[in-house]
VEXDREN-2710 file (C-alpha; in Angstrom, 1 decimal):
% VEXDREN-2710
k/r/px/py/pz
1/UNK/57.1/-49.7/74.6
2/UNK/60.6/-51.3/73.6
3/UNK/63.7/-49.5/73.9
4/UNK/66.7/-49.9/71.2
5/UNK/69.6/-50.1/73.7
6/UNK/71.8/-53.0/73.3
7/UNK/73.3/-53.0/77.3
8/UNK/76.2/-54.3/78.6
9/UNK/76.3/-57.5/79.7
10/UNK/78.5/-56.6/82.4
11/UNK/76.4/-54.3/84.1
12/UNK/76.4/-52.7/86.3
13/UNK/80.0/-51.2/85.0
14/UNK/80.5/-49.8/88.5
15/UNK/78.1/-50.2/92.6
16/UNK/78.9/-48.0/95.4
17/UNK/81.0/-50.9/97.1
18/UNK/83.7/-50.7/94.2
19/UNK/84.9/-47.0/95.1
20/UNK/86.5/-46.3/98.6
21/UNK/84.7/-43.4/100.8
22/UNK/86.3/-39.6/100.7
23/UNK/87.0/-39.4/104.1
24/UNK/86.4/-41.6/107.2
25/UNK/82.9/-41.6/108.6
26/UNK/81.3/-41.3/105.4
27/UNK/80.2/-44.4/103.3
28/UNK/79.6/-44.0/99.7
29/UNK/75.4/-44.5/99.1
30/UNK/75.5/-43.9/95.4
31/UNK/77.2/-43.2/92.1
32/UNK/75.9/-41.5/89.4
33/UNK/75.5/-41.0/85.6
34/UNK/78.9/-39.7/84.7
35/UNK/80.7/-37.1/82.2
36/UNK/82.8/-39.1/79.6
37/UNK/85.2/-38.3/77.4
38/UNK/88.7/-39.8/75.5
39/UNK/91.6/-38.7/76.9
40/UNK/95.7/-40.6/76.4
41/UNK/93.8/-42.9/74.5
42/UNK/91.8/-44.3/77.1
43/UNK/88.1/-43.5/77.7
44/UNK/87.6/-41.6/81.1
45/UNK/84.2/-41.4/83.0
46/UNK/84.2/-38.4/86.1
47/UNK/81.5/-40.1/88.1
48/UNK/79.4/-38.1/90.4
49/UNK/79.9/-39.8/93.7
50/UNK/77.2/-39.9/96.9
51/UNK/78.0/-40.1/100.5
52/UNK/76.5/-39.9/103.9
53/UNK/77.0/-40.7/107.2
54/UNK/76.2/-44.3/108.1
55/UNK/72.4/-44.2/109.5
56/UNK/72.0/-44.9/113.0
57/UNK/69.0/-45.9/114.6
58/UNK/66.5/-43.2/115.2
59/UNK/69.0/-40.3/113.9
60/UNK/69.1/-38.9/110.4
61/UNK/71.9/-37.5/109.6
62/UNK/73.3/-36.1/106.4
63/UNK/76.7/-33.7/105.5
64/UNK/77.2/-30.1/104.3
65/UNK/79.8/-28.0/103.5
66/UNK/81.5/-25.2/105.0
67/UNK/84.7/-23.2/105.5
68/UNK/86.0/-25.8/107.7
69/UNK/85.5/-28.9/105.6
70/UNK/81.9/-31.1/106.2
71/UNK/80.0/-30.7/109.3
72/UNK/77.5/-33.6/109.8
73/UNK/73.9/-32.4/110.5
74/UNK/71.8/-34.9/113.2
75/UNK/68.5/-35.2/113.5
76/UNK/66.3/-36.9/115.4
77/UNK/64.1/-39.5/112.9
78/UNK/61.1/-38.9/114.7
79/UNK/60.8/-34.9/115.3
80/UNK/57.5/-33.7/113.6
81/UNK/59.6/-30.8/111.8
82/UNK/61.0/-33.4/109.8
83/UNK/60.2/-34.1/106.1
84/UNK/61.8/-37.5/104.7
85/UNK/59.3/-39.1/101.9
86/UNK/61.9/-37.9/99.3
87/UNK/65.0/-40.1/99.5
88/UNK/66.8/-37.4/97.9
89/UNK/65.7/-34.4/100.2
90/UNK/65.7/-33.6/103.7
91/UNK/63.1/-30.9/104.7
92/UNK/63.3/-29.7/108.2
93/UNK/61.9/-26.6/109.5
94/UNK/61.6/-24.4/106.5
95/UNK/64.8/-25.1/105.1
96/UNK/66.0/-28.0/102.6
97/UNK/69.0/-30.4/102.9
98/UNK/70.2/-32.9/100.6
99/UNK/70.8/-36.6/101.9
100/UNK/74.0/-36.8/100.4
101/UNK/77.1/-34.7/99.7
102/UNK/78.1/-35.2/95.9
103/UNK/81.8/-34.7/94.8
104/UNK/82.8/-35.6/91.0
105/UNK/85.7/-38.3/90.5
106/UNK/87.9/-39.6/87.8
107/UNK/88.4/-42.9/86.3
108/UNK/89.6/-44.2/83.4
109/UNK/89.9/-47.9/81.1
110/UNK/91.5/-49.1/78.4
111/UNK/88.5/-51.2/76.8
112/UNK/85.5/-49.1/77.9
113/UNK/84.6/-51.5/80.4
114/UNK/86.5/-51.7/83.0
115/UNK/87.1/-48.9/85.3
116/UNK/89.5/-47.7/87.9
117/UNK/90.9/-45.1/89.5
118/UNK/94.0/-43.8/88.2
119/UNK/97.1/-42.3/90.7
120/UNK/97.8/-38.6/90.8
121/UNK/94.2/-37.6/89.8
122/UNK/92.5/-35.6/92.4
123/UNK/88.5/-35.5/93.8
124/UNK/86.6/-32.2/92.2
125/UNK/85.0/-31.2/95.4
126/UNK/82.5/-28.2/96.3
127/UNK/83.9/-24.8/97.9
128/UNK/82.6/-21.9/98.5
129/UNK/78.8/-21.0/99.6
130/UNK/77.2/-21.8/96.3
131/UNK/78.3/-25.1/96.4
132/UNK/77.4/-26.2/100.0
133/UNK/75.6/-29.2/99.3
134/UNK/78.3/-30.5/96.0
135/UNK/78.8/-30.8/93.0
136/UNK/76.9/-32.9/90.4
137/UNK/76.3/-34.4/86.9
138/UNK/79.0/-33.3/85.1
139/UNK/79.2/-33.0/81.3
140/UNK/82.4/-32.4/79.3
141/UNK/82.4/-30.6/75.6
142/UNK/86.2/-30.7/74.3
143/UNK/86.6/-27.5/71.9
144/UNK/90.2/-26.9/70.6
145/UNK/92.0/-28.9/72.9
146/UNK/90.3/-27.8/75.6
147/UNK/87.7/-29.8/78.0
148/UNK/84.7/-27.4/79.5
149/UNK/83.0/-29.0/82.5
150/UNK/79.7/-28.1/83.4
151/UNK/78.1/-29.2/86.3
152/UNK/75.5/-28.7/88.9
153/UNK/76.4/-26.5/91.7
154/UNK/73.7/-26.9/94.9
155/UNK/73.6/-24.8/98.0
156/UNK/70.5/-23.5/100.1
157/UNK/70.8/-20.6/97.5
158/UNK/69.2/-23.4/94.7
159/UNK/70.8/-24.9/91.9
160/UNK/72.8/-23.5/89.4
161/UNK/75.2/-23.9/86.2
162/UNK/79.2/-24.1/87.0
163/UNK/82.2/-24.2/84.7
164/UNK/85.1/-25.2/84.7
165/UNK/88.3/-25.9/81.7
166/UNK/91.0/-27.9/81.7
167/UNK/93.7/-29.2/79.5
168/UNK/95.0/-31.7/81.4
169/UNK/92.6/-32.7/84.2
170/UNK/94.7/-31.8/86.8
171/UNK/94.7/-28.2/86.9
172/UNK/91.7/-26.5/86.4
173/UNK/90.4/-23.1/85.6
174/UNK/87.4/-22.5/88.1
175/UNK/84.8/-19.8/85.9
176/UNK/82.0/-20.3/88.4
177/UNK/78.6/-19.9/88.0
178/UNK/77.4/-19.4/84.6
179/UNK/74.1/-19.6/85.0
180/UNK/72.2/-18.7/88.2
181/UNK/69.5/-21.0/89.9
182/UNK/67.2/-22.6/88.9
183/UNK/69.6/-24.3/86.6
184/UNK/71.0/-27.4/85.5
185/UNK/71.1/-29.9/82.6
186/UNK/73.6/-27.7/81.1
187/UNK/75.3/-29.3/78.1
188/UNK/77.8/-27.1/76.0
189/UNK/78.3/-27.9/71.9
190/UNK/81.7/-29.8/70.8
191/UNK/81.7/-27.1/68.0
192/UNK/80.9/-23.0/67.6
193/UNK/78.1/-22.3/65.5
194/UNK/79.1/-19.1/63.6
195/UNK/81.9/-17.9/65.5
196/UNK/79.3/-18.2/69.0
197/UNK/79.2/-20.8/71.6
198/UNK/76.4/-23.1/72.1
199/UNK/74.7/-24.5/75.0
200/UNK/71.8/-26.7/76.0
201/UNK/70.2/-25.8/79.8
202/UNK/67.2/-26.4/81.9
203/UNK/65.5/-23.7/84.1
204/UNK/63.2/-25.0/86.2
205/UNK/60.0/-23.7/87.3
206/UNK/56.8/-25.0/89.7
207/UNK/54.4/-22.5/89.3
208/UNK/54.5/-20.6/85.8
209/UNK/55.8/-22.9/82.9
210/UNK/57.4/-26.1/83.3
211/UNK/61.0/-28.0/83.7
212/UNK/62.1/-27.2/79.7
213/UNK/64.9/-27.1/77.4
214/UNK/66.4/-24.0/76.7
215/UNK/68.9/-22.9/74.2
216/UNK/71.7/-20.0/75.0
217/UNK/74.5/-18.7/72.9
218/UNK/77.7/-17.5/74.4
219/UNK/80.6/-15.5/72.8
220/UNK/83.2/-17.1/75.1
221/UNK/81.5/-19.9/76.9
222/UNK/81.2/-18.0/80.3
223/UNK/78.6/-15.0/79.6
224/UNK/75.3/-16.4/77.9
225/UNK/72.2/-15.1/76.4
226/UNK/70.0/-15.1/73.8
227/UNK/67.8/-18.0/75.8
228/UNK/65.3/-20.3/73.8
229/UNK/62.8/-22.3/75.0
230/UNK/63.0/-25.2/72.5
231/UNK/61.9/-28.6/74.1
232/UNK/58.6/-28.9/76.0
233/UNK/57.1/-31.8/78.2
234/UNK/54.4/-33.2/76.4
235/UNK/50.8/-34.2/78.5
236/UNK/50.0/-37.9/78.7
237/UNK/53.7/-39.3/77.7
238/UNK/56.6/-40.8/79.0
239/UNK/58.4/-36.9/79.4
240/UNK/55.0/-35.3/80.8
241/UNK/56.5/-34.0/83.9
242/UNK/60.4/-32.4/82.6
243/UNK/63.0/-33.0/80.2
244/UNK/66.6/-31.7/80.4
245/UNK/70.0/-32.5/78.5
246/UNK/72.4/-35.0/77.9
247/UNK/76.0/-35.0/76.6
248/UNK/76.8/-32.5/74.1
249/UNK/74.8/-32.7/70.8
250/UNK/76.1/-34.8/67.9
251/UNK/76.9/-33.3/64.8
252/UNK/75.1/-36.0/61.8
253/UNK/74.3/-35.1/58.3
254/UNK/70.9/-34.5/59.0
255/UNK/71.3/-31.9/62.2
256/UNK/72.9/-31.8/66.1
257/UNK/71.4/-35.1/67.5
258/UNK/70.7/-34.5/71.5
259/UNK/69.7/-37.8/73.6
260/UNK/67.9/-36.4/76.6
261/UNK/65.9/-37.6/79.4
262/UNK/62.3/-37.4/80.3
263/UNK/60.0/-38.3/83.5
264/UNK/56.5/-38.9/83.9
265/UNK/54.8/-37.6/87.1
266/UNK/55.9/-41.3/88.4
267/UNK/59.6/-40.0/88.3
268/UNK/60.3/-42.8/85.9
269/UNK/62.7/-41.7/83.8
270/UNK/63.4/-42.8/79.9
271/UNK/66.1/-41.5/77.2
272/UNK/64.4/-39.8/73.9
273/UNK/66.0/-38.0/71.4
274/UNK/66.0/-34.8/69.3
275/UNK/67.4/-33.2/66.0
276/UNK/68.2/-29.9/65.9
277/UNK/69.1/-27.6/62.7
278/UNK/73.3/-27.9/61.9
279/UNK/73.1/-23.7/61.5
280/UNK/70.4/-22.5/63.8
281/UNK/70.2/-25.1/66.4
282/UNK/67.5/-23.2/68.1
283/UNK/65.3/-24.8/64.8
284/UNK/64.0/-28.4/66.3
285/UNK/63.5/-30.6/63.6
286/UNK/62.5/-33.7/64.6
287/UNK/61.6/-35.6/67.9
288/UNK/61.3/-39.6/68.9
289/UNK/57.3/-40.0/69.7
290/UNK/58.4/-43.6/72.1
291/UNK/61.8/-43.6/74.5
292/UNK/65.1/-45.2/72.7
293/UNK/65.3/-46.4/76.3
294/UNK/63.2/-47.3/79.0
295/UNK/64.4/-48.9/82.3
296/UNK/63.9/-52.5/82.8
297/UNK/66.6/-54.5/83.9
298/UNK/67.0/-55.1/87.7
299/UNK/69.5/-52.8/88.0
300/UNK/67.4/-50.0/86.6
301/UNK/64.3/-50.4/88.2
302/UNK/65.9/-51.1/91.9
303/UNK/68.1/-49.0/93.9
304/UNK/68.4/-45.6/95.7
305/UNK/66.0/-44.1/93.4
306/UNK/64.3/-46.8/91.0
307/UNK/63.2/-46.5/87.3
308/UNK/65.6/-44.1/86.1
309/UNK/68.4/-44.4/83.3
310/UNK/69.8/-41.0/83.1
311/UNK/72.6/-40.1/80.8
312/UNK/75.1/-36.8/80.7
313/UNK/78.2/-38.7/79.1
314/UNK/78.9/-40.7/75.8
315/UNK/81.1/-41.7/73.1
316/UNK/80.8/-41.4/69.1
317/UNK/82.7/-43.9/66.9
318/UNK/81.3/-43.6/63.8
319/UNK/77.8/-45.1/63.3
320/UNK/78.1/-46.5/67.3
321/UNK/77.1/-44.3/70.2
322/UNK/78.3/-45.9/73.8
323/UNK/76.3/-44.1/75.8
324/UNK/77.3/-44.3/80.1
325/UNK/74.2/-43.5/82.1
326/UNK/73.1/-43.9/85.8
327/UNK/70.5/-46.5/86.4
328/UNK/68.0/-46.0/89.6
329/UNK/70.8/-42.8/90.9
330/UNK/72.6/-45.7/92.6
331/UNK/74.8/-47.7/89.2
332/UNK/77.1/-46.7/86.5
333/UNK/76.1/-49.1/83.5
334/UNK/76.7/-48.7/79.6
335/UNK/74.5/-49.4/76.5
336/UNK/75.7/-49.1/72.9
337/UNK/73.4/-47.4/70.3
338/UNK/73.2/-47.0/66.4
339/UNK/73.1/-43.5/65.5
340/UNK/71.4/-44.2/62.1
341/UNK/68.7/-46.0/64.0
342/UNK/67.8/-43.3/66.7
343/UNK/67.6/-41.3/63.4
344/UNK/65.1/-43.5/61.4
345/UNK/63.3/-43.1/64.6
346/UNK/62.6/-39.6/64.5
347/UNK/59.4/-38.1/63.8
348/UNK/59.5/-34.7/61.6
349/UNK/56.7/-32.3/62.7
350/UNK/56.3/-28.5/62.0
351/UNK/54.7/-28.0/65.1
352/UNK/57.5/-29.3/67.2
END
């Protein structure tokens, strides 16, 4: 398999090492695919960022959230209650911990390239029980002048949908959760469909079904139903084991383009894409057979969590699609994409 992506040549765009730490005694592990948008003129990324405590020999420890701020949990490495094979997850008597605590960050550049942090902006950070362990992966639709923010809220409750609007990006109108656990992947339409919003989601399940793309309509972005089940793993290829959203769909002459992700049961994840009906866009059209990109540069295949480009953020100018992704959950990194060529790639089946 060859991808189409043509990537930067200056990736990485952004490591860990480039962004200073929240709050002393924390160190910043990884930063993730972010949210993008255009905003003054400038394109702006909001860049879910990772941190733990530094590791100490024979401890493991990893932070939470609570009413007074973030406690840090210890643990001894080598108590048999313990459950570290997942980089990502601590498991520890019954009850599951994340290794990092995620808060979502602005920055901003004039040529799409260069990133930094700009003054006055502040750190969107967890509160409140459902959002004990962060907040992650955020995606931004802009609708009338206004930005809607989805993003993943975790707790020990499980993961779910949360939402908030601005105009401005530095006040904020918190909605909360929008969609209960298990949730995620949620990517909201840049246009209403007959008077009704739309949104793309994930539910997620381990025993009955599978990790899916779902469709939901909304009359006011905050109370959704009507759910669809419209994109399924497929056995045997690249997105065999779950699939969920990207940015908000694209509107093209030919139907809503959506570039999502898949993984195999190696957690190696790829970008595909899919068209979807400009009137009833719970109608899938079409579907790429291969990946529009697979990871194989260093950078991708190497880091906290290797083989993965994972995208929730991009921008359209005209034919080009600059699409920001995380590569192996530890890099921010950009590629630039023809949107008449993901099309031509496209495979129209009934049975989809």
């Amino acid at each position: 398999m060859k991808d189409i992506a043509k990537r930067f040549t200056g990736n990485p765009l952004l490591s860990p090492s480039d962004l200073k730490p929240s709050r002393e005694g924390l160190e910043i592990t990884c930063l993730l695919n972010p949210g993008v948008f255009s905003f003054g003129g400038k394109t702006w990324i909001i860049v879910r960022v990772a941190e733990r405590p530094a590791q100490k020999t024979g401890i493991i420890s990893f932070p939470v959230l609570n009413e007074d701020g973030i406690e840090i949990i210890e643990i001894p490495s080598d108590d048999p209650d313990l459950d570290q094979r997942d980089p990502r997850v601590i498991r520890y008597k019954g009850s599951d911990y994340l290794t990092t605590l995620s808060h979502l960050r602005l920055l901003c550049s004039e040529d799409g390239i260069h990133f930094s942090e700009p003054e006055d902006y502040e750190f969107l950070q967890g509160k409140g029980k459902h959002q004990s362990f962060g907040i992650e992966d955020c995606r931004v639709a802009l609708l009338n002048g206004t930005y809607y923010l989805t993003f993943t809220s975790v707790s020990e409750n499980g993961v779910a949908v949360g939402l908030k609007t601005t105009t401005d990006w530095k006040h904020f109108t918190d909605h909360g959760i929008i969609i209960p656990p298990h949730n995620k992947d949620c990517a909201i339409f840049e246009e209403k469909i007959n008077g009704k919003f739309y949104a793309l989601h994930r539910p997620s399940s381990v025993d009955l079904g599978g990790n899916y793309i779902w469709i939901a309509e909304s009359p006011d972005s905050i109370h959704w139903g009507k759910h669809q089940c419209i994109i399924k793993t497929r056995k045997g290829k690249w997105d065999s084991a779950r699939v969920g959203a990207g940015a908000a769909p694209i509107r093209t002459s030919k139907g809503w383009l959506e570039i999502y992700h898949g993984a195999n049961e190696k957690h190696q994840y790829c970008l595909g894409a899919f068209l979807l009906d400009l009137d009833d866009p719970s109608k899938v059209l079409a579907r790429t057979e291969e990946p529009i990109m697979i990871p194989s540069e260093p950078y991708e295949l190497s880091g906290f969590f290797g083989h993965v480009v994972f995208t929730n953020g991009h921008i359209v100018e005209g034919d080009k699609l600059t699409i920001y992704y995380g590569a192996a959950d530890e890099f921010v990194c950009g590629a630039e994409f023809s949107i008449e060529e993901i099309l031509s790639l496209l495979i129209y089946d009934d049975a989809q």
